[in-house]
VOBARO-365008 format. One record per residue: residue in three letters; x, y, z of N, C-alpha, C in turn. Coordinates in steps of 0.001 Angstrom, whole numbers, padded with zeros to 6 digits, always signed. Atoms other than C-alpha are relative to their C-alpha. Layout:
! VOBARO-365008
ALAXYZXYZXYZ
...
***
This chain:
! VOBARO-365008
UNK+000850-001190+000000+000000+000000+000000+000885+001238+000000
UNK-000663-001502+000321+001421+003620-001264-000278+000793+001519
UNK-000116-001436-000731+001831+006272+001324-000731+000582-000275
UNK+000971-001370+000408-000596+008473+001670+000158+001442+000326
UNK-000772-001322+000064+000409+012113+001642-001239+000559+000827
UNK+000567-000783-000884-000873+014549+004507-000090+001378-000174
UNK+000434-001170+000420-002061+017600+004892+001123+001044-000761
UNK-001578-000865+000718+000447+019818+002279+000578+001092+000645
UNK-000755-000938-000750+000528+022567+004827+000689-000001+001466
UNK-000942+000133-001294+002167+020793+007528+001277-000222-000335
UNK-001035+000246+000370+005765+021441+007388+001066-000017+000638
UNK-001152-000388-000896+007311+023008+010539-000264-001259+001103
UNK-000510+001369-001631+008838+020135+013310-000059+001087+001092
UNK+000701+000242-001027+007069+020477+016243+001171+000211+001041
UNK-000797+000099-001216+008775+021353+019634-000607-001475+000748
UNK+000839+000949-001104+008675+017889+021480+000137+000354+001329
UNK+000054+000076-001570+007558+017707+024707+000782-000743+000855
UNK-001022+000923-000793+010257+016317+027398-000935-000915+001121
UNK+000454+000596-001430+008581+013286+029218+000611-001221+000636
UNK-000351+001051-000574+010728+011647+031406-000507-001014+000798
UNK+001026+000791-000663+008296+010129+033575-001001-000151+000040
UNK+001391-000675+000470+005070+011653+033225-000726-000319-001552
UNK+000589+000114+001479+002960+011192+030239+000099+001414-000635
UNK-000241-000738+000485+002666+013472+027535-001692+000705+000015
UNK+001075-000288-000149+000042+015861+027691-001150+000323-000694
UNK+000620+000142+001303-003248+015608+026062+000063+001224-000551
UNK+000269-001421+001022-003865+019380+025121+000866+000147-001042
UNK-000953-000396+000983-000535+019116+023526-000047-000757-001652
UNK+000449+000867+001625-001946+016130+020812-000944+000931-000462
UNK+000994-000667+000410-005032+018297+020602+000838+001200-000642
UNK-000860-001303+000700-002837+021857+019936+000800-000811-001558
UNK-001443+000042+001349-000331+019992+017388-001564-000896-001098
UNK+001323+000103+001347-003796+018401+015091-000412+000881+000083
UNK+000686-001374+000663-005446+021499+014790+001130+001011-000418
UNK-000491-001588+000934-002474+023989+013965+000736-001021-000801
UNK-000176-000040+001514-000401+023819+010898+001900-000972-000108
UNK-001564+000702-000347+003397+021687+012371-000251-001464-000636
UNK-000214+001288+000134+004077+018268+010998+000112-000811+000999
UNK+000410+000774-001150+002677+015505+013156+001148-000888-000078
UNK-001043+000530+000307+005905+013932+014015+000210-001266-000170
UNK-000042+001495+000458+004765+010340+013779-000626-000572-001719
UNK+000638-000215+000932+003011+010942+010362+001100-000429-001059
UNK-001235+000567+000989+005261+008986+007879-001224+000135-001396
UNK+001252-000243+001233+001460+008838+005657+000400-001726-000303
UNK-000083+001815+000664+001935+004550+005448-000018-000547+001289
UNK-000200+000290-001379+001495+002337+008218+001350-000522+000567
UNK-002030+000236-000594+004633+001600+010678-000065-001741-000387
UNK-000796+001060+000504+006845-001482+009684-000535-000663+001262
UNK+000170+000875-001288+005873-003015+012990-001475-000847-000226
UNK+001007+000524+000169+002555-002994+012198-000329-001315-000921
UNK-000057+000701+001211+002825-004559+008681+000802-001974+000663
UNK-000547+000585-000180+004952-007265+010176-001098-001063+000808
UNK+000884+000750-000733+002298-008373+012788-001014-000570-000483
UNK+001115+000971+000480-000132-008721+010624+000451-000943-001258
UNK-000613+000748+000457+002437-010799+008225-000213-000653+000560
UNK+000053+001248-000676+002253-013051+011025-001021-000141+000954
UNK+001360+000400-000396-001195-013285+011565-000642+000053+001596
UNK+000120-000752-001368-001507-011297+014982-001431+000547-000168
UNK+001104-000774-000355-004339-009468+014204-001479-000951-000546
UNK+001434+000625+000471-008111-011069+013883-001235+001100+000211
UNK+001050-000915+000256-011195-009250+012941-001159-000302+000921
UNK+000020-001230-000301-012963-007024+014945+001203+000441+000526
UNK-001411-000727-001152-009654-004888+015890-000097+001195+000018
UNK-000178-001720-000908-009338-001485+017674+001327+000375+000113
UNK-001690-000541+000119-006380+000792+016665-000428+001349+001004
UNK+000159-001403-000847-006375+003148+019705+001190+000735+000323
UNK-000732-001017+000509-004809+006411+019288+000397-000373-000983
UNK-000453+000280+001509-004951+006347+015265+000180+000729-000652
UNK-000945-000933+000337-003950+009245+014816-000577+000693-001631
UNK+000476-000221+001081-004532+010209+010863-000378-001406-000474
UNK+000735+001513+000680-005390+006250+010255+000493-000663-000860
UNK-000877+000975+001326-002686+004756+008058+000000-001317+000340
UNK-000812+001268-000237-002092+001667+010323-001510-000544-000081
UNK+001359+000506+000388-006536+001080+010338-000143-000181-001291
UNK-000065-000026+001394-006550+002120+006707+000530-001635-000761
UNK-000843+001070+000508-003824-000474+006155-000264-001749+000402
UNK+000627+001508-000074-005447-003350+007873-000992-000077-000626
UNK+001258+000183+000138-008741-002761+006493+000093-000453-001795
UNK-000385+000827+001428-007086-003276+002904+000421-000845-000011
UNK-000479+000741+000062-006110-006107+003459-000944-001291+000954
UNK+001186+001128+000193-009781-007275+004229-000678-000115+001799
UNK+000307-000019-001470-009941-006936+008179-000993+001505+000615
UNK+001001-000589-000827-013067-005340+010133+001058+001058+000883
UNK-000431-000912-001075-011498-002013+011971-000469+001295+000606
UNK+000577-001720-000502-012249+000809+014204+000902+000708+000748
UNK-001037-001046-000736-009522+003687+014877-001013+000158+001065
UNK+000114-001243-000755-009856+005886+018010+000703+000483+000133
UNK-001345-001165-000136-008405+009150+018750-000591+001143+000723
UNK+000275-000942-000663-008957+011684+021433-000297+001743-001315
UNK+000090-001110+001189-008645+014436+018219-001045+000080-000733
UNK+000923+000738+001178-011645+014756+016495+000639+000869-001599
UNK-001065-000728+001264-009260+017217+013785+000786-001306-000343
UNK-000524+001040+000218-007202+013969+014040-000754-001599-001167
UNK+000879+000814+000135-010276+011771+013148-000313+000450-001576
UNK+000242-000771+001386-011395+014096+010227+001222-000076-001140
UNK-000951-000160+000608-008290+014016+008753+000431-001767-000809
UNK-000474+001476+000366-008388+010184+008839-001161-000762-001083
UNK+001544+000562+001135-011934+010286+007054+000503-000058-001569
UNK-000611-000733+001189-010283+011895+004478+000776-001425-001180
UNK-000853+000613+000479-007291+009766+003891-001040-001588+000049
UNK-000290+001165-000030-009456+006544+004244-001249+000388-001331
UNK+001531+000151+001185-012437+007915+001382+001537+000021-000954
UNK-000628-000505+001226-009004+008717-001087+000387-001441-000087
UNK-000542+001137-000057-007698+005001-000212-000941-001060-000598
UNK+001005+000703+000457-010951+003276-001385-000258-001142+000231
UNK+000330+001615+000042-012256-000051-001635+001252-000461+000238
UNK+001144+000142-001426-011651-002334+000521+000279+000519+000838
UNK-000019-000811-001381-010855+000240+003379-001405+000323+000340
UNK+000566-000496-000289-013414+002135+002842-001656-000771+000567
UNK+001126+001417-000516-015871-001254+003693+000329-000236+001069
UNK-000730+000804-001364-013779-002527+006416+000257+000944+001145
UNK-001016-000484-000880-012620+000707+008647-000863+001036+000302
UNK+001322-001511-000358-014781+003595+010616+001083+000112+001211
UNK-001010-000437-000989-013043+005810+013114-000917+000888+001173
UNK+000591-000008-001313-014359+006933+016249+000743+001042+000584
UNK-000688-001022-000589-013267+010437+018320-000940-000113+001190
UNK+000416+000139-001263-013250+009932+021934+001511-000248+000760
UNK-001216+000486-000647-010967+008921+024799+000086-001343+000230
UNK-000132+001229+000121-009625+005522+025302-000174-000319+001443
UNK+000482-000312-001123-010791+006061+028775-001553-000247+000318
UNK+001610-000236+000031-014200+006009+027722-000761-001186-001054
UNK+000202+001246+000956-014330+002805+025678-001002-000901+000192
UNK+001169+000522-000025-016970+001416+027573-001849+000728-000264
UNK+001184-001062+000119-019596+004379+027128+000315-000206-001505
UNK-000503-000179+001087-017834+004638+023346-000618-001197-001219
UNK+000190+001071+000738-018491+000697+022836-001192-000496+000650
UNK+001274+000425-001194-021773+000102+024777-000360-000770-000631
UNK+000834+001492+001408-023340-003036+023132+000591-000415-000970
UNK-000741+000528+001134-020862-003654+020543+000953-001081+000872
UNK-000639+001066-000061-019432-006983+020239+001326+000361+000437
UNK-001535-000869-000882-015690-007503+022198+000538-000048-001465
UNK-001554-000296+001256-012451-006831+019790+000340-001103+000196
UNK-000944+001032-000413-010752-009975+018728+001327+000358-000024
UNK-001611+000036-000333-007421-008044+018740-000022+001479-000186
UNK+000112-001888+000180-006277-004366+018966+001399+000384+000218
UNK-000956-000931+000482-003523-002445+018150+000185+001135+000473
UNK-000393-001305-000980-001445+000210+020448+000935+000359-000443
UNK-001030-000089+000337+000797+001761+018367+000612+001733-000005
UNK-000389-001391-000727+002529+004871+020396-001201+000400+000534
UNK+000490-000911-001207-000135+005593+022678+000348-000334+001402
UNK+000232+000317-001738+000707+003600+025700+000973+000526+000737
UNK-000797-000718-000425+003914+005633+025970-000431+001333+000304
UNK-000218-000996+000031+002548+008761+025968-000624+000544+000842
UNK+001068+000194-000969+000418+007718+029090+000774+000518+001577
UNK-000827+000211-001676+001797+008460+033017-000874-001483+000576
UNK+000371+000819-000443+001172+005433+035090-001131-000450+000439
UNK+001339+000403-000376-001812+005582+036591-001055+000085-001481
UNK+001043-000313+001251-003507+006420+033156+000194-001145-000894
UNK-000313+001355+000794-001694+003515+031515-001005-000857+000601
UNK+000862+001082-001191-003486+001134+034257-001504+000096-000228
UNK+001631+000183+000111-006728+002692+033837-000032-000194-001534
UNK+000315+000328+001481-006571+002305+029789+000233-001190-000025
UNK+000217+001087+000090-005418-001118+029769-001160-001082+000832
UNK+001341+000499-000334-008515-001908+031982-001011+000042-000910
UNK+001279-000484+000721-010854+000008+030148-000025-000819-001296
UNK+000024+000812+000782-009463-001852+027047+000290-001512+000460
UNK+000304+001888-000621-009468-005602+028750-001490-000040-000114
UNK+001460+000398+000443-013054-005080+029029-000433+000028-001074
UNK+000251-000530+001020-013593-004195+025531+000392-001574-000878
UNK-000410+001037+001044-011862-007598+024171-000403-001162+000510
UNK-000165+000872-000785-012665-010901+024368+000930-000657+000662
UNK-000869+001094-000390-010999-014138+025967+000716-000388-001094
UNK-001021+000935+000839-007863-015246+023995+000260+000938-001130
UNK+000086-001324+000524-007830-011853+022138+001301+000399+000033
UNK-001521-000170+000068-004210-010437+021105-000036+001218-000202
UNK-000158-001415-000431-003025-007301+022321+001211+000742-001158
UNK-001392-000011+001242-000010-005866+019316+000691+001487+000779
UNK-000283-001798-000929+001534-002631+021644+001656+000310-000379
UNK-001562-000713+000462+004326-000791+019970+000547+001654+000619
UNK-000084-000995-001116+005958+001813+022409+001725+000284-000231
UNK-001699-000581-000053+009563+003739+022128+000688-000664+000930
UNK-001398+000551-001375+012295+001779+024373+000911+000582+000279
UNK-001360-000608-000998+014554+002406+026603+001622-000491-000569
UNK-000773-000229+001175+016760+001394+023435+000898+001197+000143
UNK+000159-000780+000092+016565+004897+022807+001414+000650+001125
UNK-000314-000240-001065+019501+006694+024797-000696+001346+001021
UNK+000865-000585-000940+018193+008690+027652+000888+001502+000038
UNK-000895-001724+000004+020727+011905+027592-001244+000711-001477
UNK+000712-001216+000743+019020+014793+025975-001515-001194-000824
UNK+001186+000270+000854+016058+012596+024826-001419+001051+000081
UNK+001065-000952-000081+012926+014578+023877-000651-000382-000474
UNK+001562+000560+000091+010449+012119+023118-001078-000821+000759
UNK+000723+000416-000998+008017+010172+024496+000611-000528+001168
UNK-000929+000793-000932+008869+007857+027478+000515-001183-000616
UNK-000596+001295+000938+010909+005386+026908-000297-001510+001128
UNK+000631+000940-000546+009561+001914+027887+000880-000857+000218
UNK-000829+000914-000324+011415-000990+029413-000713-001235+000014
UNK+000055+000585+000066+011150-004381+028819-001091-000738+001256
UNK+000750+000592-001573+009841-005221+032825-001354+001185-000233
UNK+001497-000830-000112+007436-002108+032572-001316-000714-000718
UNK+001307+000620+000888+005349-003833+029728+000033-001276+001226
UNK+000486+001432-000674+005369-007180+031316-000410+000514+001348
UNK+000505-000316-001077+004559-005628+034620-001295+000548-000291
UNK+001773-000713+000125+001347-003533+033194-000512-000930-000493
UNK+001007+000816+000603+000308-006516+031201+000282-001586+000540
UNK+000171+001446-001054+000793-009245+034302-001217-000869-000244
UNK+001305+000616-000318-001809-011643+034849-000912-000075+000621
UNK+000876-000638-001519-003291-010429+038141-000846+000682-000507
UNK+000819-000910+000230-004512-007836+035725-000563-000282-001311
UNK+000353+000809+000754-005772-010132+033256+000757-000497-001069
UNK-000626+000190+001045-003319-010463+030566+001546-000993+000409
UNK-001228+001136+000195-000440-012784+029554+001064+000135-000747
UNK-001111-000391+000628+002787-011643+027951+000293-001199-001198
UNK-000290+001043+000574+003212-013597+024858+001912-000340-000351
UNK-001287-000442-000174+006256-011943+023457+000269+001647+000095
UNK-000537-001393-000094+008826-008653+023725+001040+000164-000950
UNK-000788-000454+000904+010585-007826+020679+000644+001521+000624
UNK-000684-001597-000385+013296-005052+021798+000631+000125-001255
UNK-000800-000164+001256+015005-005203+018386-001113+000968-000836
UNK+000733-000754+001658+011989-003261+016360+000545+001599-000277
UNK+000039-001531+000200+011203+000275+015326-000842+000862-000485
UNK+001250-000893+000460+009249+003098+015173+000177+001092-000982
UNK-000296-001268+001251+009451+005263+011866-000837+001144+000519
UNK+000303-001561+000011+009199+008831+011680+000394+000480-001281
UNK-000283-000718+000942+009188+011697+009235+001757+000499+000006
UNK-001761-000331-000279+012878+012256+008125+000028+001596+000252
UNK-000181-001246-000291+012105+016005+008659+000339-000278+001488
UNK-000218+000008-001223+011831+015006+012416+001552-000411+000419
UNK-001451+001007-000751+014812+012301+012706+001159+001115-000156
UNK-000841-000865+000251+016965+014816+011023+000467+001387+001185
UNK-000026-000995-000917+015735+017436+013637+000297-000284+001339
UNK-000024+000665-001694+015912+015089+016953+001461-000939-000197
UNK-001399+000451+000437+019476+013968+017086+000177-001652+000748
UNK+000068+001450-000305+018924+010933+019389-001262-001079-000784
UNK+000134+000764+001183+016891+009345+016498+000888-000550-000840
UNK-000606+000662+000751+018424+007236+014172-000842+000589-001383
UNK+000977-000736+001133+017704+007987+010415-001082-000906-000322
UNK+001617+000218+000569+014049+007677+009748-000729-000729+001482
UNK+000986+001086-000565+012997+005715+012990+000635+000289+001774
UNK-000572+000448-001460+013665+004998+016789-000363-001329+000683
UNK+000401+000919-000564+013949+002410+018820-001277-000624+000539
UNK+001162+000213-000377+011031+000627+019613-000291-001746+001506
UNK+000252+001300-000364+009643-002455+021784-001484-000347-000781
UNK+001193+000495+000900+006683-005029+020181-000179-000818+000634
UNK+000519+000922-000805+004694-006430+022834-001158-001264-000530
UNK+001606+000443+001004+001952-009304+021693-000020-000714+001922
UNK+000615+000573-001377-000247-010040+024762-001272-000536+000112
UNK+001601+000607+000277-003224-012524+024975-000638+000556+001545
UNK+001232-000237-000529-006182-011175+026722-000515-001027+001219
UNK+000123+001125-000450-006941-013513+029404-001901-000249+000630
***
């Protein structure tokens, strides 16, 4: 699937926000979709991580891509024949993804509807709809502080069924930590600790080798990037 090209008047890189511990804050996703800066995860194709998972048959239909941002990585499953529904706290974010999924056509535009809300609110959001057999977290669970992580991976446990596969792609602690200025960076024990079993879930695996692409305007501009991408981790976690 081609790249899909974003809005033409986003061009200026974005001041990131420094979050060493803390999440990142929402007003600041809301401020950077409505004005006119290049969304710095916005490559316009879905991430290599994604593509890979569903190479190896991770994802099953109904799936929930929460925080989807402009919708390349929904878009991109839904061509390829799978039932999906973005969310995204943005509804500028959401609109933007209508866009790119009416220019992408058949079969997306059969398979994929997007949803503006919080992932907080997934049970008011999904009231009566059947669970998710798998869902897709790709850069939001970093951009969470702790207690907010905890309450989203609840809110989404209820939302999926039993035996249901979790796909969570999050910046690592890869990444070196001097002057970093992006999200948090995740550690290997953190995932397996938020997605224990006490709290319903089951660690399948932890890929620390992946990666998360970016616009080369950004990598170029953020010096602890590598070109085009950063370190990533690629959790897959069954639902229990």
């Amino acid at each position: 699937m081609s790249a899909i090209t974003g809005p033409a008047h986003r061009t200026e890189v974005p001041k990131l926000p420094h979050s060493p511990g803390n999440g990142m804050d929402d007003e600041w996703f809301l401020k950077l979709y409505k004005g006119n800066e290049l969304v710095p995860w916005d490559t316009g194709k879905a991430q290599h991580s994604v593509v890979e998972a569903f190479e190896q048959g991770l994802f099953t239909a109904p799936v929930i891509d929460l925080g989807c941002g402009f919708g390349t990585n929904p878009i991109f499953l839904g061509s390829k024949g799978l039932e999906v529904t973005g969310i995204d706290l943005s509804p500028e974010a959401i609109a933007e993804a209508q866009t790119r999924l009416a220019a992408a056509g058949a079969p997306a535009t059969e398979n994929v509807s997007f949803k503006a809300g919080s992932v907080l609110d997934l049970a008011d959001i999904f009231s009566g709809r059947k669970p998710f057999q798998s869902a897709l977290d790709s850069a939001l669970y970093h951009c969470l502080d702790d207690a907010t992580q905890e309450k989203y991976l609840a809110a989404l446990h209820k939302q999926m069924s039993s035996g249901a596969k979790l796909v969570l792609c999050a910046m690592s602690d890869r990444n070196p930590a001097e002057n970093w200025k992006g999200p948090r960076r995740i550690s290997e024990a953190a995932i397996r600790h938020s997605l224990r079993e006490e709290l319903g879930w089951r660690v399948d695996s932890v890929d620390m080798d992946t990666r998360y692409e970016v616009p080369k305007e950004v990598s170029d501009s953020v010096t602890e990037l590598q070109a085009g991408f950063g370190w990533a981790l690629l959790a897959v976690a069954t639902r229990l």
